[in-house]
N, C-alpha and C positions, 0 to 999 in steps of 0.2 A: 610525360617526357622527362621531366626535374628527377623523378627514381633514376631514372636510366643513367643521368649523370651523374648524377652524386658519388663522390669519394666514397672510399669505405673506411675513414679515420671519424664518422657520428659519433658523440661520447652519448654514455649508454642516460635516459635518465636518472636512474639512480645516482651516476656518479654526479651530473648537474645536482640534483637535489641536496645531495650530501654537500656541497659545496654551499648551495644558498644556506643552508640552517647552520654551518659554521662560521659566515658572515652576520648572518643573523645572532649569533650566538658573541660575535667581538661587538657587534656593534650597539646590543643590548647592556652589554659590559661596560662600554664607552659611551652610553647615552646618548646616540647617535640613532633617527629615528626612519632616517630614508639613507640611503646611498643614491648620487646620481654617476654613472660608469658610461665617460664618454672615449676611450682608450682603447682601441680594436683588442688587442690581446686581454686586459680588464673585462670586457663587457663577455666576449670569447671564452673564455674561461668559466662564469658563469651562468653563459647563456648556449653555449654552441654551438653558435653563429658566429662569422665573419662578416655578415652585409652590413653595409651603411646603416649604423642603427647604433639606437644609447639606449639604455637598460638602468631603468629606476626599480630597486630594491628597497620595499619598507618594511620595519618590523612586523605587521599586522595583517600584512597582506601578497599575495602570489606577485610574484615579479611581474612586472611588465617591460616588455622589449617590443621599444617602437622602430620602424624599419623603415628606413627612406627609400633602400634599394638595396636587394630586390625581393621584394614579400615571396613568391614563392621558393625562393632560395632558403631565406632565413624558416618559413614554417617545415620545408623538409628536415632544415637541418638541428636547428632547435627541439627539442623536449619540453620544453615550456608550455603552459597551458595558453598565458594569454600573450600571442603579439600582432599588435597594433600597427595598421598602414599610417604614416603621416607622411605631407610631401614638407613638412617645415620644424624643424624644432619647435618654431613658436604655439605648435599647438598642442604641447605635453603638457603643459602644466592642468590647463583647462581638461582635457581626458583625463588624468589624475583625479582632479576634483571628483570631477563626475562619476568616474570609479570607484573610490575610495572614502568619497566626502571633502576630499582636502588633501595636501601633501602636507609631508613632515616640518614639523616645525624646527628642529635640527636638521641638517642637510649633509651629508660627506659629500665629498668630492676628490678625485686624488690633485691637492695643491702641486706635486711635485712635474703635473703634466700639463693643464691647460692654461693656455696663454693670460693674460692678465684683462685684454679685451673681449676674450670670451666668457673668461668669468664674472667678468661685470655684467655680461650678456646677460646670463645664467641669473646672474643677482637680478636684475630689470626680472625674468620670465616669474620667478618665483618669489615674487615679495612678500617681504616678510619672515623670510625665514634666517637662522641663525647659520652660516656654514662654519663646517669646521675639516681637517686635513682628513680624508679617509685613507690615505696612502699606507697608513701603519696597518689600518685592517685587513685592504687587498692583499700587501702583499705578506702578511704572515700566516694569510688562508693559502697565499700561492707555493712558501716558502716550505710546506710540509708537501711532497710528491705522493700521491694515493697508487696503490698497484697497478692501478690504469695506465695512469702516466710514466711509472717504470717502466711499464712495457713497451708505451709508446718510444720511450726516450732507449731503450734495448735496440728498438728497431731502426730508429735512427745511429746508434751505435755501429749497428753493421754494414750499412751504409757507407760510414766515415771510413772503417773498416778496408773497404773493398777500394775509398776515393786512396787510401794511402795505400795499397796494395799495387794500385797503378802508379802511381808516385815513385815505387820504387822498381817498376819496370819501365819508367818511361823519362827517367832523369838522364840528361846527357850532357854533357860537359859541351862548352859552344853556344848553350840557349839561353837567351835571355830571362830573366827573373820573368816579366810581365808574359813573356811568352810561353815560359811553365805554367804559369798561373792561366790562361785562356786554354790549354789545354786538359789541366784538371778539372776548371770548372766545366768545362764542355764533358768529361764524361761523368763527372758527379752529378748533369744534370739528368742523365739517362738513367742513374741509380734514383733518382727521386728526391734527390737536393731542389730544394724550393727556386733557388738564385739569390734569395737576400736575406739579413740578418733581421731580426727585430730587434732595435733598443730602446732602450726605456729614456735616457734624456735627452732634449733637445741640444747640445753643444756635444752630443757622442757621435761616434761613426761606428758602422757595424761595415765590415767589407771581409770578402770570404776567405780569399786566398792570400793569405801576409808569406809573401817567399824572401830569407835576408841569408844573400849567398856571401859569405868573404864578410868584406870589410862594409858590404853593408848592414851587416848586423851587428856592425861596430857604431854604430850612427844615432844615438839620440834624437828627440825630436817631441812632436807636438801632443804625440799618441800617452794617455795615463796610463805605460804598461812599462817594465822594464825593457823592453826593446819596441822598435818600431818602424824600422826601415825608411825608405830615401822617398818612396812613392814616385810616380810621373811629372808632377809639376807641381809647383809651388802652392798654387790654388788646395791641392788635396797632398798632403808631402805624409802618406802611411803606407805601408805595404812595400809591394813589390814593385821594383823600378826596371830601369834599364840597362844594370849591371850585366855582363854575363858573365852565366858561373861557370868557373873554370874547374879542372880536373884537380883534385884533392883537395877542394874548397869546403870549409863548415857549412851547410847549408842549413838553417833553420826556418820549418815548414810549416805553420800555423793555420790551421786550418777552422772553418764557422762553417757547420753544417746543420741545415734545419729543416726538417722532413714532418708530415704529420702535424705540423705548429710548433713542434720542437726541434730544442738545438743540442749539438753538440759543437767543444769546444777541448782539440787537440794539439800537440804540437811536438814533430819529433824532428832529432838532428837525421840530416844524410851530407854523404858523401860519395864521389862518383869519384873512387879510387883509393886511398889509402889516408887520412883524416890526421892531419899534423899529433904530435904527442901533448901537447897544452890544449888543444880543444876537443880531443879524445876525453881527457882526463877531466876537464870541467862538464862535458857530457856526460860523465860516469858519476862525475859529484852531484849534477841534476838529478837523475834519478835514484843514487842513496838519498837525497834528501826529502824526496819525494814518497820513499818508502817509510825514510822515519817518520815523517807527519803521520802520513798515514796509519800508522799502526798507533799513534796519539790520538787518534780523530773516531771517537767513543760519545755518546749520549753524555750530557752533563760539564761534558770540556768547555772551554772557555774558548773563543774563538780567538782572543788575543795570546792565549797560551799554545794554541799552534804555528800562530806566526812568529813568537819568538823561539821557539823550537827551535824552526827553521831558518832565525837568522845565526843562533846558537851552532846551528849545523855548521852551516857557513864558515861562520868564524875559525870553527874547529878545523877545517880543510882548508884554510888557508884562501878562500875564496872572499871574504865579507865586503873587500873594496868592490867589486863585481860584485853581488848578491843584488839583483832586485832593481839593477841600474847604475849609473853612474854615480859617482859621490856629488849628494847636494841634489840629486836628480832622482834620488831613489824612489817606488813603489812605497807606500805605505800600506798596501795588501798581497797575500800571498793567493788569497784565490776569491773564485766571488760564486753567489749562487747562480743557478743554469736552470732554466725552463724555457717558458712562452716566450722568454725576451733572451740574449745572449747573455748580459751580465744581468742578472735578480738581487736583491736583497735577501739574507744577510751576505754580508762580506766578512772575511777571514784578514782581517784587518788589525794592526799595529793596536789601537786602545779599545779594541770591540770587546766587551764584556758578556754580551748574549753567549749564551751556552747552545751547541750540538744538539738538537733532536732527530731523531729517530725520521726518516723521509725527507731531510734535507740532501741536497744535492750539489756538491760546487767540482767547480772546475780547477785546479788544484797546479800552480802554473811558476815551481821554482825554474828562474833563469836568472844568466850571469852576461853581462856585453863587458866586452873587450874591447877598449875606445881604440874604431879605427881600425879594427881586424876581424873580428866577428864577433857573433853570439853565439851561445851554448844555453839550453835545457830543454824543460818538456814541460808539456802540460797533459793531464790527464781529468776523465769526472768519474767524482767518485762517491758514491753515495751512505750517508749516513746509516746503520741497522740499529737494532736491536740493543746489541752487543758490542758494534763495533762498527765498522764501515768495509765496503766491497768497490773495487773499479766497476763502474758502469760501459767504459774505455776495454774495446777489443781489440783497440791496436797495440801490438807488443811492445811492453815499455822497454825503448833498445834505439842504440845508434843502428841504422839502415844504412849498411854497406853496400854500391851499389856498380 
């Protein structure tokens, strides 16, 4: 019966494979002798599976992925040779042993995600061993996209595609923010939008539909992005509130769509009538500046030399007070990586010295807020080649007149 349900997004085993031997391959590098991957998108990624289950990776030996719930989920859906029923974490360490002789006497883990009680947990299960941050190796195995995952990320592309195609049939002057926003995501969820974001830190929000009509995308706030909107209540104050937008209003549409395990990450200006001449014109400086990066954004580039690019843009057009936030409040990144989680590592950031490779992938996201009247830009993903780099982004980069 488990055939008959299962998705058809199984990664093939090859591509697992080719995954484990280039973990295997940093973690040799790094002298780091096991991986233990308790972080559903982490374990996911090299295991694929989604069930309750953590996935010990050691140099010398076939993965194992132990599986809380539910084993025959994770055996259809895994490639893996060996996984393991436990009803307890507590009884990995001991199957290891027994497996393998022993577990690693170096230990990763990704520091950047489990809590500080758990990891002490982890320290009691496996005594003895030395742990050290595995965070740098996950995610610089996750940070290069394989042709798989292009495709995957293609196909969530056209998706986003089609949620902003209704967007711009379906904006009316009169609606509320929060109320646009429950009607997108009601039909992006027909298109195969999952409903929620994955992110990677504990003090993030991941939430889908950021709608800032007018002056609420004049509005600063709690959110690490150049804009951020009024939100519902004080308790969660991001996104889309209870403004209604009115007829010739900036409207800035932000969209998190994640289909397949993957996301996309877009944002384009509309207006439901004729779009005042100063937030025209900083819509049309979003996306010149957004082409200049982009045609910067080559193998070898330095990720802090495209962000000053594009503060350099800025400046040039008379925007830089606006560029990136409020003064004092400003973004100190221009775009950040996109896969299994909505923002990945690396970031296109103010002092980041890592250089562009070939299958990275960011989200690429100049905007400008005008305190108290609106916001203006876009975001697009666009992925690193060969050569040079291509929008992964099939929605027209362009103000939606509507």
């Amino acid at each position: 019966m488990i055939d008959k349900l299962l998705p058809l997004d199984l990664t093939p085993e090859a591509e697992i494979s080719r995954r484990i031997q280039t973990l295997k391959k940093k973690m040799a590098q790094a002298g780091v002798d096991g991986v233990f991957l308790t972080h559903r998108p982490d374990y996911y990624y090299f295991s694929g599976s989604g069930q309750d289950a953590w996935l010990y990776v050691a140099l010398d030996h076939e993965p194992l992925l132990f599986v809380k719930r539910y084993l025959p989920r994770a055996v259809a859906e895994s490639p893996l040779a060996q996984i393991v029923p436990v009803h307890s974490v507590t009884e990995i360490p001991q199957i290891i042993k027994d497996t393998h002789g022993g577990f690693a006497k170096t230990m990763g883990i990704a520091f950047d995600l489990v809590p500080v009680r758990d990891f002490k947990f982890y320290q009691s299960l496996f005594f003895g061993c030395t742990w050290q941050d595995a965070t740098p190796l996950i995610m610089s195995c996750r940070a290069i996209k394989s042709e798989y995952e292009l495709s995957l990320m293609q196909d969530v592309a056209k998706i986003s595609n089609r949620v902003f195609d209704f967007i711009a049939g379906n904006l009316e002057p009169g609606t509320r923010e929060t109320d646009l926003a429950g009607r997108i995501e009601a039909f992006a969820r027909t298109q195969g939008h999952s409903g929620r974001l994955q992110t990677r830190h504990y003090r993030s929000v991941g939430f889908t539909f950021h709608i800032m009509g007018g002056e609420s995308g004049g509005q600063s706030g709690a959110l690490d992005s150049p804009v951020c909107g009024t939100g519902m209540y004080t308790a969660y104050p991001f996104g889309a509130g209870t403004r209604v937008i009115e007829k010739n209003d900036p409207v800035l549409i932000d969209l998190g769509t994640m289909a397949f395990g993957y996301h996309m990450d877009e944002s384009r200006m509309f207006v439901a009538g004729k779009m005042d001449s100063q937030a025209d014109a900083a819509s049309q400086a979003a996306i010149d500046i957004l082409f200049h990066v982009k045609e910067a954004m080559k193998p070898g580039v330095a990720m802090k030399t495209i962000f000053q690019r594009s503060v350099t843009m800025a400046d040039k057009l008379g925007y830089g007070e606006q560029f990136l936030g409020l003064p004092g409040l400003k973004s100190k990144f221009l775009g950040h990586g996109i896969g299994l989680e909505l923002v990945e590592d690396p970031i296109i950031s103010k002092g980041r010295s890592t250089v562009l490779e070939p299958g990275m992938v960011f989200a690429v996201e100049p905007k400008f807020i005008f305190k108290d009247r609106f916001a203006a830009g876009i975001e697009s993903v666009i992925q690193i080649t060969e050569t040079g780099s291509r929008f992964l982004s099939l929605v027209p980069n362009k103000v939606f007149v509507v």
